[in-house]
Structures are given as C-alpha cells and as structure tokens.
MIDO-254998 format. One line per 4 residues: number of its first residue (from 1); their letters; for each residue y, z, x of C-alpha. Coordinates in steps of 0.25 Angstrom, whole numbers. Layout:
N
NUM) a) Y:Z:X | ...
# end
This chain:
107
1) xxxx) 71:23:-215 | 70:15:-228 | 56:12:-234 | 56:-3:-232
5) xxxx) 58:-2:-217 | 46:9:-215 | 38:-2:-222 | 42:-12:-213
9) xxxx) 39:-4:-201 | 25:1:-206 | 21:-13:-209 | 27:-19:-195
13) xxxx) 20:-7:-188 | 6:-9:-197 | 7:-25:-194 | 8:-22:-179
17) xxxx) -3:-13:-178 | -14:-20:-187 | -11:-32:-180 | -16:-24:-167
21) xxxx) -30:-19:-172 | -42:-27:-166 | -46:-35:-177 | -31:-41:-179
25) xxxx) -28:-43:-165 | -41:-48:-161 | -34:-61:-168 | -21:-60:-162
29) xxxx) -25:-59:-147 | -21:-67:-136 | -29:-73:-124 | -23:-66:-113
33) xxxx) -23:-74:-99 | -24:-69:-85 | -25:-75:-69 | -23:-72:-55
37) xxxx) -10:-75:-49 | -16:-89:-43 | -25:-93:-58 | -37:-92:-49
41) xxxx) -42:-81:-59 | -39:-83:-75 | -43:-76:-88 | -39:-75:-101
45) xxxx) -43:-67:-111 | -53:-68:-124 | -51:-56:-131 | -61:-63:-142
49) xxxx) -73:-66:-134 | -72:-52:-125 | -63:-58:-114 | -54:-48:-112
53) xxxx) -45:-42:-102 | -55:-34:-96 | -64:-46:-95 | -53:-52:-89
57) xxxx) -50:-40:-78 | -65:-40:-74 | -65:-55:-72 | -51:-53:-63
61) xxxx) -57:-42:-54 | -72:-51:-51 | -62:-63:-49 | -55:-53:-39
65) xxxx) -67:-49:-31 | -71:-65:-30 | -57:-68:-26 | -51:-59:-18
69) xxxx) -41:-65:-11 | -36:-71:-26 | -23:-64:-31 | -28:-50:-36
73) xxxx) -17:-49:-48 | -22:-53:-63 | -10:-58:-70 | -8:-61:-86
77) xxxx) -3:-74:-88 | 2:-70:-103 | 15:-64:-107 | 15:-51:-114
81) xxxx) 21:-53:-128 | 25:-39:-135 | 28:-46:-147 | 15:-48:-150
85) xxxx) 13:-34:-157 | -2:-39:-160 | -6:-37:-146 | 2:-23:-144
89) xxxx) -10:-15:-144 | -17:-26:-134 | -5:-23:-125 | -7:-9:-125
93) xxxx) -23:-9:-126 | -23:-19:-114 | -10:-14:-105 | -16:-19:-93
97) xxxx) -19:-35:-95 | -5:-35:-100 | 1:-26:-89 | -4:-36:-79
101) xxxx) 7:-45:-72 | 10:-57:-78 | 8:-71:-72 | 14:-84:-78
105) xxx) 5:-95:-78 | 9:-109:-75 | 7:-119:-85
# end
C-alpha cells in the first residue's frame, strides 16, 4: 500500500473517532423524538439539560400505567442516518432507542 493512502486512511479513521469522544459529540448531537402510535404520549430528548433516553423510557412506562388501555408500543419518529459517522458510537452505546420501530409523523 503506497504511503500516501495509509495517510489517508489514518486521518479518515482519526477524524471519525475524535469526532465520537464526549466533548466533540456532545455539540453534534441530535434531539431524538418519540410517541405512542396515537401522539397521546410524546418526548424528545435533551441530551444537554439530562433528558435523555432513559428519562424518556421512565416517563413511557408511568404514562403506561395511567393509561393502560393506550397503545403499549413506543415508536421513534426519527430516521436512522448511518452516514452521520458522528453519532456511530451513540448508535451502538444506545442500540435499544434506535432499535425501536419506526413511526412517521404526520406533518
């Protein structure tokens, strides 16, 4: 392999993975979104001010027990975008939020 393409790879694979360390993506991340199948239940998601997915899950399950003839699923209502290789290590950190089924919202 010729110098000048190791370069090129060690600095795309460098780039990728500093951009995926908590104080660099904690600028880069996105406001996840989610809701029950009927938009009686919404949340999204403020990684900044401790809103998280988890927050998000507990809030879901007290919601469930209020409402328990309400549609049981939690859905995300964002797309999964592999491209974004700045949230690679939030995909795999946090399988389970993007795991869930998607739902469109109707705008």
């Amino acid at each position: 392999m010729k110098k000048r393409t190791k370069i090129w790879i060690i600095t795309a694979l460098s780039i990728i993975a500093i951009s995926n360390l908590p104080p660099i993506s904690y600028f880069l991340q996105e406001s996840y979104s989610y809701q029950n199948q009927d938009g009686s239940f919404i949340y999204t998601e403020q990684p900044g001010k401790g809103m998280d997915y988890e927050v998000g899950k507990i809030r879901f399950e007290r919601f469930q027990r209020l409402n328990p003839e309400k549609n049981p699923t939690l859905y995300r209502t964002f797309t999964i975008k592999p491209w974004r290789f700045w949230e690679w290590w939030q995909m795999i950190k946090h399988h389970e939020k993007f795991s869930l089924p998607y739902f469109q919202k109707n705008n």
